[in-house]
Backbone of each chain as ProteinMPNN parsed JSONL, in Angstrom:
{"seq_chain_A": "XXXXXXXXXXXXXXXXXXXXXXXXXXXXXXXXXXXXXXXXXXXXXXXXXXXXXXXXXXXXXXXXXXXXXXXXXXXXX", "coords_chain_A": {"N_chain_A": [[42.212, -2.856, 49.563], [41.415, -5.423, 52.041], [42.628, -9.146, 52.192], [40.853, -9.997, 53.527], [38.642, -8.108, 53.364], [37.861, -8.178, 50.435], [37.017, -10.844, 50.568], [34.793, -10.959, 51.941], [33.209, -9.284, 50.602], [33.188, -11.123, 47.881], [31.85, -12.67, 49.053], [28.785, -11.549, 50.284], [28.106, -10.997, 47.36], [27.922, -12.965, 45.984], [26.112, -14.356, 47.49], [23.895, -12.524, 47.206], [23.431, -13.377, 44.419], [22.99, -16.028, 44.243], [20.454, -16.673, 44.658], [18.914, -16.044, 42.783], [20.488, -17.566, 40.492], [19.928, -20.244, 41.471], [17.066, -20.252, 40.786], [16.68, -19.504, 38.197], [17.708, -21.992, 37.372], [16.245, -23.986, 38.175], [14.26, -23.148, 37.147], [14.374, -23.855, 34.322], [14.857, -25.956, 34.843], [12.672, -27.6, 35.334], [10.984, -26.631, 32.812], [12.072, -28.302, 31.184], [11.02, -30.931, 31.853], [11.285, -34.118, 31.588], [9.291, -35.714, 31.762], [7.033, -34.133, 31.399], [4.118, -34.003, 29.082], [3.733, -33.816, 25.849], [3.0, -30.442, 24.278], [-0.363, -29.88, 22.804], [-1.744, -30.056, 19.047], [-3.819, -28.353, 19.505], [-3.534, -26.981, 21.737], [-0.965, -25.495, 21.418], [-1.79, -23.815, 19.134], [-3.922, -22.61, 19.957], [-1.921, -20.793, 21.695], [-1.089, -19.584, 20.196], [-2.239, -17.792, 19.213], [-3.639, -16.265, 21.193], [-1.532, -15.159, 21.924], [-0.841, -13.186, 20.061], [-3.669, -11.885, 20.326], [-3.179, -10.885, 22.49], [-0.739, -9.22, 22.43], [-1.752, -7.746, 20.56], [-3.793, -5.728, 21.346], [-2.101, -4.32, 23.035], [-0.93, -2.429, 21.831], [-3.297, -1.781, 20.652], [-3.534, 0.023, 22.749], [-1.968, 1.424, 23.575], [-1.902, 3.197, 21.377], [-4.532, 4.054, 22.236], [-3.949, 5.675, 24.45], [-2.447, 7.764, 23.435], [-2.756, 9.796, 21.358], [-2.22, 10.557, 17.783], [-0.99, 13.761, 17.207], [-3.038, 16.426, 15.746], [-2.024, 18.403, 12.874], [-0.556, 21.62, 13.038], [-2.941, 24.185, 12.587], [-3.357, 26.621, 10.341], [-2.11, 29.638, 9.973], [-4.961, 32.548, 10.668], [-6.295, 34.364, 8.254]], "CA_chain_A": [[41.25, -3.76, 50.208], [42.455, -6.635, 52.318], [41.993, -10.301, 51.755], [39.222, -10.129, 54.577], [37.439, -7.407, 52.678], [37.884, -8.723, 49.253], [36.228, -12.488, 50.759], [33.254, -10.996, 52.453], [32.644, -8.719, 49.148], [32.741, -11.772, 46.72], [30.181, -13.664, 49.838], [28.074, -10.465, 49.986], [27.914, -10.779, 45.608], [27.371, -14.884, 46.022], [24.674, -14.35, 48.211], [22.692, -12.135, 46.177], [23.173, -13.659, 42.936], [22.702, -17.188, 44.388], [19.262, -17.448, 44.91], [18.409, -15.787, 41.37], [20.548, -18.562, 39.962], [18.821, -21.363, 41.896], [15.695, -20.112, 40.151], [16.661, -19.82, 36.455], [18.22, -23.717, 37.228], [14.945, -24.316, 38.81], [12.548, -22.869, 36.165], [14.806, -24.228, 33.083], [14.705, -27.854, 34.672], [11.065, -27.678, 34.816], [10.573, -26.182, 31.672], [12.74, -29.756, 29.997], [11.01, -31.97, 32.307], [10.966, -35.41, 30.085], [7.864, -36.325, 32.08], [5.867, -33.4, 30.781], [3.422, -34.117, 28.053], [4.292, -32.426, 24.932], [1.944, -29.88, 23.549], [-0.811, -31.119, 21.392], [-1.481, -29.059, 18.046], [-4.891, -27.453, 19.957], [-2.681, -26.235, 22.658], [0.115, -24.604, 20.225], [-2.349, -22.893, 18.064], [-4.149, -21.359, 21.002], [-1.344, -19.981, 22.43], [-0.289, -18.568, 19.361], [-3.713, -16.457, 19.06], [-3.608, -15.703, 22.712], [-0.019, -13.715, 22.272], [-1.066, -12.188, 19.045], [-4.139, -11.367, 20.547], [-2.832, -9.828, 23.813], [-0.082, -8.125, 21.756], [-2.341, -6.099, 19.433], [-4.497, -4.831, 22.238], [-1.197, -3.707, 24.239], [-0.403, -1.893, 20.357], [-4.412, -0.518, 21.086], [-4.161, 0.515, 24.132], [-0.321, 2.794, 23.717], [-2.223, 4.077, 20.523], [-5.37, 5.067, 22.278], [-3.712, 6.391, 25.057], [-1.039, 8.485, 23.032], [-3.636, 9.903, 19.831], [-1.891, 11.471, 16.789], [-1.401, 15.176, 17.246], [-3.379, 16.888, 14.311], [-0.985, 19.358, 12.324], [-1.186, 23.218, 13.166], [-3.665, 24.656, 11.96], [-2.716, 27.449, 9.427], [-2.608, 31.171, 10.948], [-6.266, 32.79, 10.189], [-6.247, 35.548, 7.653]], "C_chain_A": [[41.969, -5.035, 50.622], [41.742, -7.877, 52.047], [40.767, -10.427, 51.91], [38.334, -9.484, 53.715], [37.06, -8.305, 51.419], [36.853, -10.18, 49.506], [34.9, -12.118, 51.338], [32.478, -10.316, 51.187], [31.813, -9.585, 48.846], [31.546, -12.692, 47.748], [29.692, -12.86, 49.602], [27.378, -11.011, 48.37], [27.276, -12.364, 45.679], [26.3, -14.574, 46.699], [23.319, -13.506, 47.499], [22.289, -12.52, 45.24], [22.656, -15.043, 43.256], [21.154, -17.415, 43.782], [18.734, -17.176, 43.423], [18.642, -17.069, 40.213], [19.972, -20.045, 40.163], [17.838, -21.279, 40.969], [15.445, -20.168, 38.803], [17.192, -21.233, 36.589], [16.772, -24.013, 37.702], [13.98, -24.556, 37.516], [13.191, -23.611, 34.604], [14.32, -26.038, 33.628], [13.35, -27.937, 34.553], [10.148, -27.848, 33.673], [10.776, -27.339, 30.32], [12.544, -30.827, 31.242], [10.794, -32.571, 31.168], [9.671, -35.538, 30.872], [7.006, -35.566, 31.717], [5.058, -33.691, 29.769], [3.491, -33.196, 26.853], [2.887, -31.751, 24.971], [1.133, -30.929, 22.588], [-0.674, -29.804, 20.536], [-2.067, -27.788, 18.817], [-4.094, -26.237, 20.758], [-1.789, -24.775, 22.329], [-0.981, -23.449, 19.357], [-2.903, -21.935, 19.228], [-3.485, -20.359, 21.45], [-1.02, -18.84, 21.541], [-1.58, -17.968, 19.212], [-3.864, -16.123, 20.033], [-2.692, -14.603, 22.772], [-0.595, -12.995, 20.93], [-2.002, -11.523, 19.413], [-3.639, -9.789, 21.742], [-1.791, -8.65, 23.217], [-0.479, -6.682, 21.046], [-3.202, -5.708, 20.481], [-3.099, -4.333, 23.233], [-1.265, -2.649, 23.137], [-1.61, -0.913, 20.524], [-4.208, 0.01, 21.926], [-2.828, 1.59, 24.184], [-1.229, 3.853, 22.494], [-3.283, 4.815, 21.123], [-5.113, 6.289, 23.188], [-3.04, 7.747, 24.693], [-1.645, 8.831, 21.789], [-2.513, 10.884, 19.165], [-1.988, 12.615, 17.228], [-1.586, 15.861, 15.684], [-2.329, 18.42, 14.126], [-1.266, 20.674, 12.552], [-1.667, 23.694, 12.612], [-3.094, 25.924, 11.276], [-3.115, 29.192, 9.939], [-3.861, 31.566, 10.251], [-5.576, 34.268, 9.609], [-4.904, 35.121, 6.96]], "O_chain_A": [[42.817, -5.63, 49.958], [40.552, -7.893, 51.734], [39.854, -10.747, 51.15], [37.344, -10.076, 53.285], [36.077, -9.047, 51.42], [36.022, -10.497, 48.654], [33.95, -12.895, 51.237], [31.369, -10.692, 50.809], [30.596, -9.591, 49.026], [30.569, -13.266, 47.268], [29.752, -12.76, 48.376], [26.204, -11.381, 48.316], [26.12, -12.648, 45.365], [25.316, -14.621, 45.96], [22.145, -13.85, 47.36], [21.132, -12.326, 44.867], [21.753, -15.371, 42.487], [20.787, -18.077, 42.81], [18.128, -18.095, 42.872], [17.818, -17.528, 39.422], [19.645, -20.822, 39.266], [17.685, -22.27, 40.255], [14.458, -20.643, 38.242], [17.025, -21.776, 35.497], [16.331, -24.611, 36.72], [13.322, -25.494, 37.066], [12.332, -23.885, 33.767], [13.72, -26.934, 33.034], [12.901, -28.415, 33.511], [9.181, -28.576, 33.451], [10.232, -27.434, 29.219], [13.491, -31.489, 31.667], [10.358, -32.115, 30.111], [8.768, -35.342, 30.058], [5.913, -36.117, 31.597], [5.945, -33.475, 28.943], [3.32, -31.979, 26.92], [1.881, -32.235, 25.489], [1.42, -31.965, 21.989], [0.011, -28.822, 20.819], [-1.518, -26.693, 18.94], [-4.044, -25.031, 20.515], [-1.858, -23.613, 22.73], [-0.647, -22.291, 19.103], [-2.492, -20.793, 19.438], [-3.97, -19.247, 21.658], [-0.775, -17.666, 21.816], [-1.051, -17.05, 18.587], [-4.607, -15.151, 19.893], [-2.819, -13.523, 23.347], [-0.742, -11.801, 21.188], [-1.832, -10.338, 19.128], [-3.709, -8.561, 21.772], [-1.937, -7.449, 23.444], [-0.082, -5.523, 20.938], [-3.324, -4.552, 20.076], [-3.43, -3.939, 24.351], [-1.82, -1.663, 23.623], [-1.456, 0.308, 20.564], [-5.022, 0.931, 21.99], [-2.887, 2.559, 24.941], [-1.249, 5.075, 22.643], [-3.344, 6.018, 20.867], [-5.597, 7.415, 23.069], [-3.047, 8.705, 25.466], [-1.141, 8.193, 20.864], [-1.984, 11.801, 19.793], [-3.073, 12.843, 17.762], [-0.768, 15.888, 14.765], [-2.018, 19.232, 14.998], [-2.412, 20.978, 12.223], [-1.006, 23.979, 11.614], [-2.091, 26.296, 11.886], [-4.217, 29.69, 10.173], [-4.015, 31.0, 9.169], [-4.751, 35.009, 10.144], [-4.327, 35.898, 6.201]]}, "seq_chain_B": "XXXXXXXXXXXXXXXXXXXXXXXXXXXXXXXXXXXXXXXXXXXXXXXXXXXXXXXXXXXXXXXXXXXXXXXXXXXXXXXXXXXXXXXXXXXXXXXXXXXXXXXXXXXXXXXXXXXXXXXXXXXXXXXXXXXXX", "coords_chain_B": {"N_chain_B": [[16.566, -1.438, 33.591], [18.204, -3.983, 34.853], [16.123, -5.406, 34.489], [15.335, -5.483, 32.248], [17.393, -6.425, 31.132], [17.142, -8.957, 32.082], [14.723, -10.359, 30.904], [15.114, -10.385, 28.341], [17.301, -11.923, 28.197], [16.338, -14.531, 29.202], [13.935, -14.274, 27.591], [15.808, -15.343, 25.221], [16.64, -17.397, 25.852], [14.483, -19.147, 25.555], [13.324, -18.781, 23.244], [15.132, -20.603, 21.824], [14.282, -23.102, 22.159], [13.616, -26.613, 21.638], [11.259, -27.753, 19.118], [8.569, -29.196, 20.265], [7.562, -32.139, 19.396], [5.903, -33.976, 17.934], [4.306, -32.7, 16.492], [1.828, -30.978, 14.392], [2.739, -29.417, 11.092], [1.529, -26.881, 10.552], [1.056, -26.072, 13.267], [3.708, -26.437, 14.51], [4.581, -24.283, 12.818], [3.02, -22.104, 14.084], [4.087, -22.648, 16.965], [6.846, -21.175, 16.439], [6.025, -19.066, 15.504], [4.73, -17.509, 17.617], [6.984, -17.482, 19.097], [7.913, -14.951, 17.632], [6.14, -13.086, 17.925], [6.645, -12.835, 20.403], [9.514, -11.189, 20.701], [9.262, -9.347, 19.034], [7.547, -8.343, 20.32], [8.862, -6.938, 22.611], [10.921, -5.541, 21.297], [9.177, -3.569, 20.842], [8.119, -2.82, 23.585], [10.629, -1.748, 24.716], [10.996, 0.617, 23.271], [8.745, 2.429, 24.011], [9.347, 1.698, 26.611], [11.731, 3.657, 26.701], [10.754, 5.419, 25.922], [8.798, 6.838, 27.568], [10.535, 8.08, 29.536], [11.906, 10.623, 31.477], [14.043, 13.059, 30.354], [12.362, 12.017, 27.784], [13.685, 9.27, 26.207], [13.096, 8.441, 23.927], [11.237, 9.77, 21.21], [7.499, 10.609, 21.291], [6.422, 10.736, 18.593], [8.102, 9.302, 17.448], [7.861, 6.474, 18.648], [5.52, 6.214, 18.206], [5.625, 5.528, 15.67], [6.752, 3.211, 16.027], [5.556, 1.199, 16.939], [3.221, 1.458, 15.539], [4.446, -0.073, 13.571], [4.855, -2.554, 14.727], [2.332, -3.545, 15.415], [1.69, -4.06, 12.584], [3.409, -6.055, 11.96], [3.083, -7.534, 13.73], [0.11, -8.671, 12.893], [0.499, -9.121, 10.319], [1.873, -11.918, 10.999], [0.052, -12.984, 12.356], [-1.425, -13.408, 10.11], [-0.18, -15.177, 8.822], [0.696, -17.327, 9.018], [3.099, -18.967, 8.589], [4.536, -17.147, 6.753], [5.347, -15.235, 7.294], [8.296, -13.899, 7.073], [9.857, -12.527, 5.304], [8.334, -10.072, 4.89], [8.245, -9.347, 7.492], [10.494, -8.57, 7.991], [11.05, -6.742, 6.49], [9.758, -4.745, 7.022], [10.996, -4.241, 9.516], [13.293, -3.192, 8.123], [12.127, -1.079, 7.104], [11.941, 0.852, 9.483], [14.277, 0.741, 10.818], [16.172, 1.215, 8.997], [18.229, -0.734, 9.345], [20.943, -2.203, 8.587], [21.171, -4.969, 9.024], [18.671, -6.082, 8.908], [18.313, -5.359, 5.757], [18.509, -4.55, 2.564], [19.181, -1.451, 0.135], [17.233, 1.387, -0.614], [16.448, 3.749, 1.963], [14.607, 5.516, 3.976], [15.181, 7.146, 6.64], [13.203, 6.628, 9.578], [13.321, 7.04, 12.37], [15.391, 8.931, 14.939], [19.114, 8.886, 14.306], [19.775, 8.617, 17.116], [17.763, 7.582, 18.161], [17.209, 5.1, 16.669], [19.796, 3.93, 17.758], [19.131, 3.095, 20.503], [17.297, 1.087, 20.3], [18.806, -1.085, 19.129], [20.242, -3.015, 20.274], [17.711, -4.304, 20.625], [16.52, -4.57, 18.336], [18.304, -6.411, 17.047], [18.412, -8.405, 18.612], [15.715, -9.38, 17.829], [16.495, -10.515, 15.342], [18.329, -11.722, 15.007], [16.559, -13.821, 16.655], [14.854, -14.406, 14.902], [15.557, -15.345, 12.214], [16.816, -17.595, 13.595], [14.214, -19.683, 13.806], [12.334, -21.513, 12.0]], "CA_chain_B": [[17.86, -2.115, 33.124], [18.455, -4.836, 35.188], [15.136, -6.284, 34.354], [15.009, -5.949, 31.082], [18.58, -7.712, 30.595], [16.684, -10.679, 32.47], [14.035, -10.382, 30.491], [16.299, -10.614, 27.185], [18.205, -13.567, 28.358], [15.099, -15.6, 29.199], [13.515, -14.487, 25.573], [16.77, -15.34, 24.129], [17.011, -19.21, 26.359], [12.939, -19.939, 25.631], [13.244, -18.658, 21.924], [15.846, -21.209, 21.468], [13.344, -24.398, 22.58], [12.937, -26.976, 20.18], [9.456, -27.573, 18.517], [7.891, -30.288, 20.505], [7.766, -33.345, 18.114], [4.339, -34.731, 17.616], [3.011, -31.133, 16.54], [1.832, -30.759, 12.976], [3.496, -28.121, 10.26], [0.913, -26.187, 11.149], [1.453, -26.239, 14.795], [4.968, -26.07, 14.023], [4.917, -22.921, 12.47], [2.817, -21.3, 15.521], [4.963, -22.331, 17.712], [7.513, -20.749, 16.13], [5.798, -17.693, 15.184], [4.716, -17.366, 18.72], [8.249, -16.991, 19.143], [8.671, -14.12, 16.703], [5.468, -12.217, 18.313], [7.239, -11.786, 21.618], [10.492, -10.687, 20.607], [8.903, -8.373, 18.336], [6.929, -7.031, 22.12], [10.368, -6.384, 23.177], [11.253, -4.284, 20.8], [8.227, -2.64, 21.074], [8.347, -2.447, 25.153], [11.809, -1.288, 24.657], [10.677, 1.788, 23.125], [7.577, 2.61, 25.312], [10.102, 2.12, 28.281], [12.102, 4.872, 26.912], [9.395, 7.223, 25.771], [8.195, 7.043, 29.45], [11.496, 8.189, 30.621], [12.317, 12.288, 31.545], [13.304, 13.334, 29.542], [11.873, 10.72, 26.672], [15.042, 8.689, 24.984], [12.29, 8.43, 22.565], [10.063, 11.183, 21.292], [6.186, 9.744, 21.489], [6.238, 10.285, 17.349], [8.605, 7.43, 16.914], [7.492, 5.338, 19.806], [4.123, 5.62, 17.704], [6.12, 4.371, 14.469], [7.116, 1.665, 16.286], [3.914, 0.577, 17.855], [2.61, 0.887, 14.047], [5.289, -1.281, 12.268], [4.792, -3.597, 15.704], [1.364, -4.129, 14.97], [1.179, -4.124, 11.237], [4.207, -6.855, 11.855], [1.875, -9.241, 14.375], [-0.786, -8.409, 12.178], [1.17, -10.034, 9.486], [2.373, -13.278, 11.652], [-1.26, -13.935, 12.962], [-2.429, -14.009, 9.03], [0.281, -16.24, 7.533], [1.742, -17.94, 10.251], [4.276, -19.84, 7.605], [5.195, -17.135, 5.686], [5.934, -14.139, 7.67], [9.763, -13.69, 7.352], [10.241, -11.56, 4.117], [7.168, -8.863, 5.105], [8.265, -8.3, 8.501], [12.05, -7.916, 7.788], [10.99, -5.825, 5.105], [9.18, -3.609, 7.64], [11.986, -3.084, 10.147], [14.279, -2.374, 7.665], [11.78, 0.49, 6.612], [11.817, 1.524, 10.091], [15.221, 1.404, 11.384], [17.387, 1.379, 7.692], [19.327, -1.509, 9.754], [21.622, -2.914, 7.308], [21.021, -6.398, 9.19], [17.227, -6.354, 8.076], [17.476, -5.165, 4.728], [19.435, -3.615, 1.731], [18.298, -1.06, -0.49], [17.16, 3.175, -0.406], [15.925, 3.212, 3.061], [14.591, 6.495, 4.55], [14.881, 7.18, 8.469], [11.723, 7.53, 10.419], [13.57, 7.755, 13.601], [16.602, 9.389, 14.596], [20.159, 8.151, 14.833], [20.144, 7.997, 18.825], [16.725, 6.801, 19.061], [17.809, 3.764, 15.84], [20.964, 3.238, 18.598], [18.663, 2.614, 21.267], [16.494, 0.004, 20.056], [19.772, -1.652, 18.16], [20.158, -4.393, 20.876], [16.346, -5.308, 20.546], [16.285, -5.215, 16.991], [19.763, -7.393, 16.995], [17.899, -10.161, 19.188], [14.11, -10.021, 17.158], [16.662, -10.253, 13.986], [18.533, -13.621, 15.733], [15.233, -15.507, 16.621], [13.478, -14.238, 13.007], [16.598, -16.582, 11.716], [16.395, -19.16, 13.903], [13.177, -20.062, 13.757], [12.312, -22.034, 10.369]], "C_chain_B": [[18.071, -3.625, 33.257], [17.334, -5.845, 34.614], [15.388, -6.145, 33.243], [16.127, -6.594, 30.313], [17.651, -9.018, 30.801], [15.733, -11.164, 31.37], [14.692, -10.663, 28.851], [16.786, -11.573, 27.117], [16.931, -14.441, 28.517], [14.401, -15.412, 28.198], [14.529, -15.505, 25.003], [17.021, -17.627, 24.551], [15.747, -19.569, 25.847], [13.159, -19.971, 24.09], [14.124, -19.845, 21.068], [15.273, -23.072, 21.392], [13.011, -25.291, 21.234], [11.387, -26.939, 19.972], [9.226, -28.66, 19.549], [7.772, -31.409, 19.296], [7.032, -33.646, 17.795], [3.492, -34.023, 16.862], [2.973, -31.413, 15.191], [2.222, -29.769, 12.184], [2.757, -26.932, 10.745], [1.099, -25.281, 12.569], [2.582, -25.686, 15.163], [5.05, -24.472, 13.947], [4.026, -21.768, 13.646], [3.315, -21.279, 16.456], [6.312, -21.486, 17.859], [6.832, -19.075, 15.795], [5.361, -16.936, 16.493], [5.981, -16.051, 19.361], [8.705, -15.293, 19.114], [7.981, -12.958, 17.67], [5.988, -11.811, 19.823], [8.712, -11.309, 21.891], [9.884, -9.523, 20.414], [8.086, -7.254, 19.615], [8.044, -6.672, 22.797], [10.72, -5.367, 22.82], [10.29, -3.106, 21.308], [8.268, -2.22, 22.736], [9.485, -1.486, 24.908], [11.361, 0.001, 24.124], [9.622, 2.899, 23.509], [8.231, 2.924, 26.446], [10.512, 3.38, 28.085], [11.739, 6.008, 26.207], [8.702, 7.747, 26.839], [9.325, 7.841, 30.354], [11.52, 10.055, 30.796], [13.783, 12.171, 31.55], [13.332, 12.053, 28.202], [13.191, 10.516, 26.111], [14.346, 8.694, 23.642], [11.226, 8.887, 22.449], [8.781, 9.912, 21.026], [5.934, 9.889, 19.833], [6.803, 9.302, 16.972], [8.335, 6.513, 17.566], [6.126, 4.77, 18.638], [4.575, 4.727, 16.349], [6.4, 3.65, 14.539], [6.055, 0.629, 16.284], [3.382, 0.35, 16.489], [3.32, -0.228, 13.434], [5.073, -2.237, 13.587], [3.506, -4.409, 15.63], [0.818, -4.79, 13.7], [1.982, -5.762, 11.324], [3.469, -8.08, 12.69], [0.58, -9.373, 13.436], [-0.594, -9.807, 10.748], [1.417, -11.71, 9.786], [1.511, -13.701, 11.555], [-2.002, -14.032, 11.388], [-1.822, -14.688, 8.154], [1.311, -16.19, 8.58], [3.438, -18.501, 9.773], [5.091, -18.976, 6.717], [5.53, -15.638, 5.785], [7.171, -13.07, 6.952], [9.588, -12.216, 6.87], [9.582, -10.046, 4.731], [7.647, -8.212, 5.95], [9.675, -7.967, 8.684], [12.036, -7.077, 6.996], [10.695, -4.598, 5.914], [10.124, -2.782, 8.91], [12.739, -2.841, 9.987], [13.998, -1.2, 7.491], [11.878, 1.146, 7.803], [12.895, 1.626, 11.32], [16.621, 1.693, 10.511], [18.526, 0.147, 8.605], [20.061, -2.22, 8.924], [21.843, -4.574, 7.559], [19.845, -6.636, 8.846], [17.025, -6.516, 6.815], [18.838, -4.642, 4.06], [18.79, -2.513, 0.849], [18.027, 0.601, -0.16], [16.104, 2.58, 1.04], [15.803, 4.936, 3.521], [14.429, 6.367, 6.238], [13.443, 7.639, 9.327], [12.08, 7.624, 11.863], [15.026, 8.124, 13.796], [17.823, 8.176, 14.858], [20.329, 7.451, 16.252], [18.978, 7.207, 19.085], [16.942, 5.095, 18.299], [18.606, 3.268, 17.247], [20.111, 2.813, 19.754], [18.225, 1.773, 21.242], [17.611, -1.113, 19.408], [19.861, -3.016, 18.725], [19.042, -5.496, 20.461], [16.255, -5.701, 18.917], [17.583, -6.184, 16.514], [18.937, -8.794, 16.983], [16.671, -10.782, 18.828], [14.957, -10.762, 15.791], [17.462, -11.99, 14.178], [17.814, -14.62, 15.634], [14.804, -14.993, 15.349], [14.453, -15.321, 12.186], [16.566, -17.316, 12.515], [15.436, -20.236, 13.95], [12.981, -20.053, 12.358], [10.867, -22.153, 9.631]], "O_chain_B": [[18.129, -4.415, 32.315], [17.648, -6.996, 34.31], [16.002, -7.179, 32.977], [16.012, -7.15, 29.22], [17.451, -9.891, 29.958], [15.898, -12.296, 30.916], [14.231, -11.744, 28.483], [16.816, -12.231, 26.077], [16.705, -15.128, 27.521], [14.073, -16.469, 27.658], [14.108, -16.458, 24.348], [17.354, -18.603, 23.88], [15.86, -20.758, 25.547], [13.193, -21.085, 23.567], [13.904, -20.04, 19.873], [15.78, -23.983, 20.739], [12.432, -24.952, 20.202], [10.548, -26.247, 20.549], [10.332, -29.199, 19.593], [8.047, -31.018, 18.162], [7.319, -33.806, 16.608], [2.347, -34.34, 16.538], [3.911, -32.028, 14.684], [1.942, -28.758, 12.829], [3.366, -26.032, 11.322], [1.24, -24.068, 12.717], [2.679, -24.716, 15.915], [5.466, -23.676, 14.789], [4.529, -20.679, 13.927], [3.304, -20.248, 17.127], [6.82, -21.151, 18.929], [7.503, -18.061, 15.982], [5.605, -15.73, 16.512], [6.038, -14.881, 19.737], [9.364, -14.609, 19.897], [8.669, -12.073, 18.177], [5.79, -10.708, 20.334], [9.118, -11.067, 23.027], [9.838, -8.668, 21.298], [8.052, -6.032, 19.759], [7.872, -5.91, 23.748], [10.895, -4.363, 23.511], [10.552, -2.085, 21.944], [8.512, -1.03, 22.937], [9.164, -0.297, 24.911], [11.431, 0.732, 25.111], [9.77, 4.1, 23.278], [8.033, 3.895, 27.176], [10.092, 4.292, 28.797], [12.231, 7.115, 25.989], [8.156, 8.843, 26.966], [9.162, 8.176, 31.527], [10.94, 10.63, 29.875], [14.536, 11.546, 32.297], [14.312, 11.382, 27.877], [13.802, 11.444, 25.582], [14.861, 8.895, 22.543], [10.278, 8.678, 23.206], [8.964, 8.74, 20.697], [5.091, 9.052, 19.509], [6.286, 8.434, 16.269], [8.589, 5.433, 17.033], [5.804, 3.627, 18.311], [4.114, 3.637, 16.011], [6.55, 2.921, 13.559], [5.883, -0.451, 15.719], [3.077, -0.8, 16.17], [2.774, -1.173, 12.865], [5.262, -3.306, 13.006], [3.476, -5.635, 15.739], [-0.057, -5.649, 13.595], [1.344, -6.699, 10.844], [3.346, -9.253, 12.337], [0.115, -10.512, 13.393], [-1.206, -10.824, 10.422], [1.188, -12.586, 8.951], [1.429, -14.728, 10.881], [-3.064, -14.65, 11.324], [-2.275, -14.965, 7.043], [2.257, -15.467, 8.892], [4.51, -18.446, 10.375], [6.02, -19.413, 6.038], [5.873, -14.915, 4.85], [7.049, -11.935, 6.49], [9.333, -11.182, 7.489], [10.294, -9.071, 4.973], [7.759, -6.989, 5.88], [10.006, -7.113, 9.506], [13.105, -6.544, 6.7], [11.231, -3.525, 5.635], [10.155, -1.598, 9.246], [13.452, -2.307, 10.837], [14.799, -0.267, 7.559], [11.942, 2.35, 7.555], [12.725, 2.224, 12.382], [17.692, 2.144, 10.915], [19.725, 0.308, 8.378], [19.391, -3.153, 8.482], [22.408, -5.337, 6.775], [19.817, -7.73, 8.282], [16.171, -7.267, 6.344], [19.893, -4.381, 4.636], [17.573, -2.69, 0.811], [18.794, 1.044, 0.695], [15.39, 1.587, 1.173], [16.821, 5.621, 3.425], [13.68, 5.615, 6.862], [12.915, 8.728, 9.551], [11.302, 8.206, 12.619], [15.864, 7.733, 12.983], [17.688, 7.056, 15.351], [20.764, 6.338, 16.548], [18.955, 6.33, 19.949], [16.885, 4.072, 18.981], [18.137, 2.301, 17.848], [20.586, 1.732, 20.101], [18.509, 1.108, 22.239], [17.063, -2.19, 19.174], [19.659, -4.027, 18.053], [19.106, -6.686, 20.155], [15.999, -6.798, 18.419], [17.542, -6.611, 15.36], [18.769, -9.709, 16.177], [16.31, -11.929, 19.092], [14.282, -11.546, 15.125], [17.174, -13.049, 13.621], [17.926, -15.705, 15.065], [14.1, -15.867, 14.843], [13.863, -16.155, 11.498], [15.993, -18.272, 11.993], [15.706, -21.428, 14.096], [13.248, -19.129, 11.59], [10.801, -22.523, 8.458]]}, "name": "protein", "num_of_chains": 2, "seq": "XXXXXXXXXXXXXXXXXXXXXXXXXXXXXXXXXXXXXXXXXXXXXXXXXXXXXXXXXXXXXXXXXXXXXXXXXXXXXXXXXXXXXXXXXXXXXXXXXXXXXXXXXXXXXXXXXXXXXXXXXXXXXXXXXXXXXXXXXXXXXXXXXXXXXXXXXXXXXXXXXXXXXXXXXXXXXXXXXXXXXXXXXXXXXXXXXXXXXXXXXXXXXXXXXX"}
């Protein structure tokens, strides 16, 4: 591969990965703005019964879809 | 694949967040247990993904042993926000014998390849379950 190839490659690879990295620099600065307002407690506790909630109904919802198979029944006679 | 690296690395950068400062012990410890409950959906995704796959990386009987010790383990968080740890390291030692969870007679409830599959996820629930205080 010649230089030429080799330099449009690594543009090609920069160009795709760019914009992804823009976006995790993006969403991290956001995420540590100082001007944000912290959480209060209300906030924090909610959330945390919001993901536990949503969690155990994902946990229902693989179990109801996917039921136990009952054990073979035992040949007759 | 690709996604669920991303998805790994952004658990693994958020999980790392300090507490907010103002919050009360209380507070504290939900934020942190928060934490624990969506690693712990990782794992669990992680083995759903590849019980979905043809043919299954993971048979739908251990997917379901997961999904059980996944629930019994939020189950646990959401009723003692402070005092988790012990219970639910206790539980995925019983259910992958990982010798980073646990020590002790440990029987296998899933196999070797399907243990190696989940090894990453249970690496990075076993990371934040220690970092988080």
């Amino acid at each position: 591969m010649g230089n030429a190839e080799s330099a449009a490659a690594i543009a090609t690879a920069v160009a795709t990965v760019l914009p992804s990295v823009v976006a995790l620099v993006k969403a991290l600065a956001a995420k540590t703005n100082p001007t944000d307002p912290p959480p209060t407690d209300a906030q924090v506790l909610a959330a945390f019964a919001a993901t536990c909630t949503q969690s155990l109904a994902a946990d229902d919802a693989w179990l109801a879809a996917h039921p136990a198979t009952p054990p073979p029944a035992p040949p007759a006679g | 694949m690709r996604r669920t690296l991303c998805v790994v690395l952004l658990l693994a950068l958020t999980a790392c967040a300090p507490v907010p400062a103002p919050l009360s012990p209380e507070a504290q410890a939900a934020f942190h247990a928060t934490r624990v409950v969506k690693v712990l959906d990782v794992v669990r995704d992680a083995a759903i993904a590849a019980n979905e796959t043809l043919p299954p990386v993971i048979s739908t009987a251990s997917t379901r042993e997961v999904v059980l010790w996944h629930k019994t383990a939020v189950q646990t968080i959401q009723a003692v926000p402070n005092g988790w740890r012990d219970t639910v390291r206790a539980g995925l030692y019983r259910l992958t014998c990982d010798v980073r969870a646990g020590t002790g007679p440990c029987e296998p409830r899933l196999s070797p390849t399907e243990v190696q599959r989940l090894t990453p996820y249970v690496g990075l629930a076993l990371v934040i379950m220690d970092e988080v205080k």
